[in-house]
N, C-alpha and C positions, 0 to 999 in steps of 0.2 A: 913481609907479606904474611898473611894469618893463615893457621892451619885450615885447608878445605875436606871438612866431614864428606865420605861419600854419599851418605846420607840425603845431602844437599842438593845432589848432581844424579844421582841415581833416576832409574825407571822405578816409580812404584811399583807394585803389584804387578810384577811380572805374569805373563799368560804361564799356566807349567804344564803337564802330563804328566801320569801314573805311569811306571815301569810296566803296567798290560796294556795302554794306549796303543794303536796299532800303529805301524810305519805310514800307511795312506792316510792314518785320519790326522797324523803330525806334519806329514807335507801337506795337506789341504789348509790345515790349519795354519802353519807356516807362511803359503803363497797369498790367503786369502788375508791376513793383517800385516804380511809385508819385513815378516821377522825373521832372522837367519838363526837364534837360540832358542831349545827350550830345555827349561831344568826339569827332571824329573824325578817326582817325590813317590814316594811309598811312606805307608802312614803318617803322613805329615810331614815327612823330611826329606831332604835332598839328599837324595841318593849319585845323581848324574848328571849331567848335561846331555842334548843333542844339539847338533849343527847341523843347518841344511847340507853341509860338505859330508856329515855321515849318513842324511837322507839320500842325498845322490850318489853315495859309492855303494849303500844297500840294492837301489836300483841296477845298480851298473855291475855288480857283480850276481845277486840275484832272479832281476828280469821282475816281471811283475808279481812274483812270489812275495817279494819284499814287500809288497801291501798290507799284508795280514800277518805279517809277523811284530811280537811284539817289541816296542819301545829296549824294554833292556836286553834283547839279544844284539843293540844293537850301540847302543849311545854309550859313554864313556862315562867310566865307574869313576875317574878324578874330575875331581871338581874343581877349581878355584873356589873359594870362599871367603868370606868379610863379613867382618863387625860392621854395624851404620856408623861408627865413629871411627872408621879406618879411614886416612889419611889419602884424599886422592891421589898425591903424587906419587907415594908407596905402592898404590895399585895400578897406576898408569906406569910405575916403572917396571914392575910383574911382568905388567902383559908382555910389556914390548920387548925384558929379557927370555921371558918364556917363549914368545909368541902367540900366546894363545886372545882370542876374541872377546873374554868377559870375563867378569868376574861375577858370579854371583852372593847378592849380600843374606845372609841369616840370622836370624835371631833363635836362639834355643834350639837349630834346624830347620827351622821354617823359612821359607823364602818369604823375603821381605821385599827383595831389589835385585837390579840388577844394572851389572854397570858394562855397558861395551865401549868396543871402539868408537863408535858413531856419539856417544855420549862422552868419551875424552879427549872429540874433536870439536864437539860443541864447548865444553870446559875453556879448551885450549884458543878457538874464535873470540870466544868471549875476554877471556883475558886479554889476550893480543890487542882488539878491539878498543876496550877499557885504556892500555898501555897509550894508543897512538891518538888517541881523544882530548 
């Protein structure tokens, strides 16, 4: 079986946010395209990820304070990160050691991609699919 670049299977041009983004205008943005990630850059670079799971616990422990508070008081300073030429399966087996929901891909720091679960359950459809064909 041939090695699968992430690259391949990747979300392009991820939506991202600035660490001064606010909490409400990343949950609107979140509910309104339907996304559970966003990475967030400071001068060009990834700094962090947010999950709607830490959109909803800023609510749930601040009340509707949480809407004007900014992005990195809030979102998680580690990131996953990848090369476009990191090996799906290396990154598929991350997550699901780690548990964590994505991987985000960079080049020089720059978000380029991004790979989630929903994207290494399409991979994995596909293959399966191909297999029984």
């Amino acid at each position: 079986m041939r090695k699968l670049a992430i690259e391949e299977v990747m979300t392009c041009s991820p939506v991202t946010v600035t660490a001064e983004t606010s909490v409400g205008e990343a949950r609107e943005l979140m509910y309104t395209l339907g996304i559970r990630h966003l990475p967030v850059e400071e001068k060009g670079r990834c700094i962090g990820i947010v999950t709607d799971r830490d959109i909803k616990l800023a609510f749930a422990v601040q009340g509707a304070d949480a809407s004007k508070r900014a992005m990195r008081e809030i979102g998680q300073g580690s990131v996953y990160t990848v090369g476009r030429e990191q090996d799906v399966a290396v990154v598929a087996e991350h997550l699901a050691l780690e548990q964590i929901g994505c991987a985000v891909v960079v080049e020089e720091g720059k978000v380029v991609g991004i790979f989630t679960t929903i994207d290494a359950c399409r991979v994995l459809a596909d293959l399966l699919t191909r297999e029984t064909v």
